[in-house]
N, C-alpha and C positions, 0 to 999 in steps of 0.2 A: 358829585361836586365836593373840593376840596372843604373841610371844614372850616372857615375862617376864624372861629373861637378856638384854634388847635390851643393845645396845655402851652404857657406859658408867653401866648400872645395878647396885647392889651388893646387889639384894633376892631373897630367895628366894621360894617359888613353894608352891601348895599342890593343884595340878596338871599334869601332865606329857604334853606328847604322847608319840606311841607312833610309833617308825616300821617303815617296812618295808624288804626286801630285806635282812634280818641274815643274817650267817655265821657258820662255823664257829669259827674258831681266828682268833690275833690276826696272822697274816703272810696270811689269807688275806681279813681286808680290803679288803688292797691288789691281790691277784689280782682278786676280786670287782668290785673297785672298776673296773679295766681292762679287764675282760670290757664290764659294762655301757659304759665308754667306746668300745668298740671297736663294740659293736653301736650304739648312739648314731649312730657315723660313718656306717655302712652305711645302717639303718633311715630315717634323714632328713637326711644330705647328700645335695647333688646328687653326680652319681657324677666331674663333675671334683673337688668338693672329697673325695671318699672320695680321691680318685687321689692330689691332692695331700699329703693328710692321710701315707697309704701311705709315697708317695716321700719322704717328712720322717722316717719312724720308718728304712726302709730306709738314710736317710744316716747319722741319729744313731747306728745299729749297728755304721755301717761306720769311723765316730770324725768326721764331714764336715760338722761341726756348723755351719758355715756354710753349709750346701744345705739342713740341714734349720730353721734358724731362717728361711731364706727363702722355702722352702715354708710354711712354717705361720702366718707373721706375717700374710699377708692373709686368714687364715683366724679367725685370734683377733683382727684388725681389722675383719672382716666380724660377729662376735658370735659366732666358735663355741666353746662352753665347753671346750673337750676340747684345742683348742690353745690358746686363751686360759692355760691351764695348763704347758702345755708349755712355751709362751713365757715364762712366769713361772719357769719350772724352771731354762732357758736362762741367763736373766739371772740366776739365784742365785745358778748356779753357774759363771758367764762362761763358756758354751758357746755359740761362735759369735754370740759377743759380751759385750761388756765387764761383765763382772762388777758389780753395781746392783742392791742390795740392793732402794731406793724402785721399782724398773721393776720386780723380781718382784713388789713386795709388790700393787705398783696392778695388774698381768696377774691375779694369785692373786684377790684380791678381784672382777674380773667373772664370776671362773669363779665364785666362791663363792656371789655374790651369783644366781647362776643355780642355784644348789642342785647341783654338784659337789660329792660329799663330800670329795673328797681334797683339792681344795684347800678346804674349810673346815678340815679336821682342820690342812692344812698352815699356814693362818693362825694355829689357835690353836695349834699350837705356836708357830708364832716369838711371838706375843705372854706366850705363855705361859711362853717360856726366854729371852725380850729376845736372839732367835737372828736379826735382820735388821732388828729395828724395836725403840724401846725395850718395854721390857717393862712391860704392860699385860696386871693380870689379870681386871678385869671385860670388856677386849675377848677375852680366850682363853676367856673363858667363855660368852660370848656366843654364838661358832664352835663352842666345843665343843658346848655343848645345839644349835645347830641340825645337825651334826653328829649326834647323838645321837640326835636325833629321827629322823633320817634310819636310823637302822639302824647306826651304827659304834659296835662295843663299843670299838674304845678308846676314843671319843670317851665314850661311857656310861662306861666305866673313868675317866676324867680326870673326869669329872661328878661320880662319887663321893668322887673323891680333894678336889674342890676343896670340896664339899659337908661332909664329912668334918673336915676342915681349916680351914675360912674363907678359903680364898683369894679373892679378888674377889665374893665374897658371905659375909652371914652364915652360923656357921658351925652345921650342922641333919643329928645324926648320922640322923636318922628318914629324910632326903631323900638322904642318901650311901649308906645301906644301899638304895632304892629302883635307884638308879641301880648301884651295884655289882650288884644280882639281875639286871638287864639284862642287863649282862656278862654274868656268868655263866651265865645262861641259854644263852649260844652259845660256851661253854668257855674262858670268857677266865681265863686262871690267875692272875692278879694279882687280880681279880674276886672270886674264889673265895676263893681267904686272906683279902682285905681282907671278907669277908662271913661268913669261919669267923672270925675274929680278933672280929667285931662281935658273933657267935653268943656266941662263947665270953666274951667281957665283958659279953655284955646293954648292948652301945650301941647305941643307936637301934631297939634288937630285942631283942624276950622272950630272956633267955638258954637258951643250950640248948646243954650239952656234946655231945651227941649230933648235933644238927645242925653243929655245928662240925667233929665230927671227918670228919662225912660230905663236907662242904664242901673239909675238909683232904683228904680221901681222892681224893677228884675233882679238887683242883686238880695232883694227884701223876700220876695218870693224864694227865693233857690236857699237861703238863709232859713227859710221858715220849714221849706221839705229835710233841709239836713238835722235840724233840730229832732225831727220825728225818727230821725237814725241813728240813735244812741252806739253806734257801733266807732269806737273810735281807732284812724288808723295803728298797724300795731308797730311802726318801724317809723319815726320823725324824718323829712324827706324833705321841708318846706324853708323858706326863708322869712324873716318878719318882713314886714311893709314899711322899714325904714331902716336906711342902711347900719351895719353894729357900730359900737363904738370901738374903734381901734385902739390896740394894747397899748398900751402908756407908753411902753419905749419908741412906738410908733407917731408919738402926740410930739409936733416940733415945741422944741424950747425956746425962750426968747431970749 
């Protein structure tokens, strides 16, 4: 199905794909997300590029981030999404080499455009916080629903918020409550309130105090397990729960 949130369209949609491989909690995304990259390597590189893949994470651990930007470049210069990304991480963050905002952004987009989900989540954030590139909300939105599709609740979390809101699309509480139940479905707690809060006001959804408090209840528990996993994600992917405040030149005058 065509993607209705394509880059630079501001319309909503009145069908949704559905993706696969969703998880549990919102830090474990990005585990997930790793796991499937790491098996990726194995499964179908050839076994010098697993080797080399290896010896680039091995360097980046040891702080040698120029062994490991050298190992990986001919690898996300040959087409592999998984250091295609890396690369793009390298230069974000000028590890083992010069700091370049435009070099991560263009590394991030091959991986994305291959259907990595972290790096699409990671493009829509930066367009979505003007965090490396200007800020552009029908292109974060565009990342996020394929994201989303893909199985990332936060990516489904940020769909609802933008949905919700009107950010880079019109704004359709019916389509924000679809995409928060996504979430929450796989215990996203931001999910959960924003979908007890819609319960409880009859936005976009039959109200229902009872469904709300249930909603509230659940996002208390799944809130109380994340608490106990001090592991915090290592790459910002997320959107706040209320839209930003637009750049001043963007603030009409009177």
């Amino acid at each position: 199905m065509r993607n209705p949130y394509g880059a630079g369209s501001g319309g909503s949609f009145s069908r949704e794909m559905t993706g696969k491989g969703a998880n549990l909690s919102v830090r474990r995304d990005f585990r997930f997300a790793f796991l499937l990259l790491g098996a990726s390597v194995f499964l179908t590189a050839a076994p010098s590029a697993a080797g080399d893949y290896e010896d680039g994470h091995r360097a980046y651990d040891r702080g040698d981030y120029k062994t490991a930007y050298r190992k990986w470049l001919p690898l996300a210069e040959e087409g592999k999404f998984y250091a295609q990304f890396q690369i793009g991480r390298l230069y974000r963050r000028g590890e083992g080499a010069p700091q370049n905002d435009g070099e991560a952004l263009r590394w991030f987009q091959k991986a994305a455009e291959q259907g990595q989900l972290i790096a699409q989540q990671m493009l829509a954030y930066i367009y979505y916080h003007g965090d490396g590139a200007a800020r552009d909300f029908s292109k974060a939105l565009h990342w996020y629903y394929r994201a989303g599709a893909g199985g990332s609740q936060d990516a489904q979390y940020c769909m609802g918020v933008m949905n919700r809101h009107g950010i880079g699309t019109h704004q359709n509480s019916w389509m924000a409550a679809r995409w928060f139940r996504k979430a929450a479905r796989q215990g996203h707690v931001k999910a959960l309130r924003s979908l007890g809060e819609m319960f409880r006001d009859g936005e976009g959804v039959k109200r229902s105090g009872e469904e709300a408090e249930r909603l509230f209840r659940k996002a208390d528990l799944y809130e109380g397990w994340e608490r106990l996993d001090d592991r915090a994600p290592a790459i910002p992917i997320g959107c706040p729960p209320r839209p930003p405040r637009p750049p001043q030149s963007e603030i009409a005058k009177p």
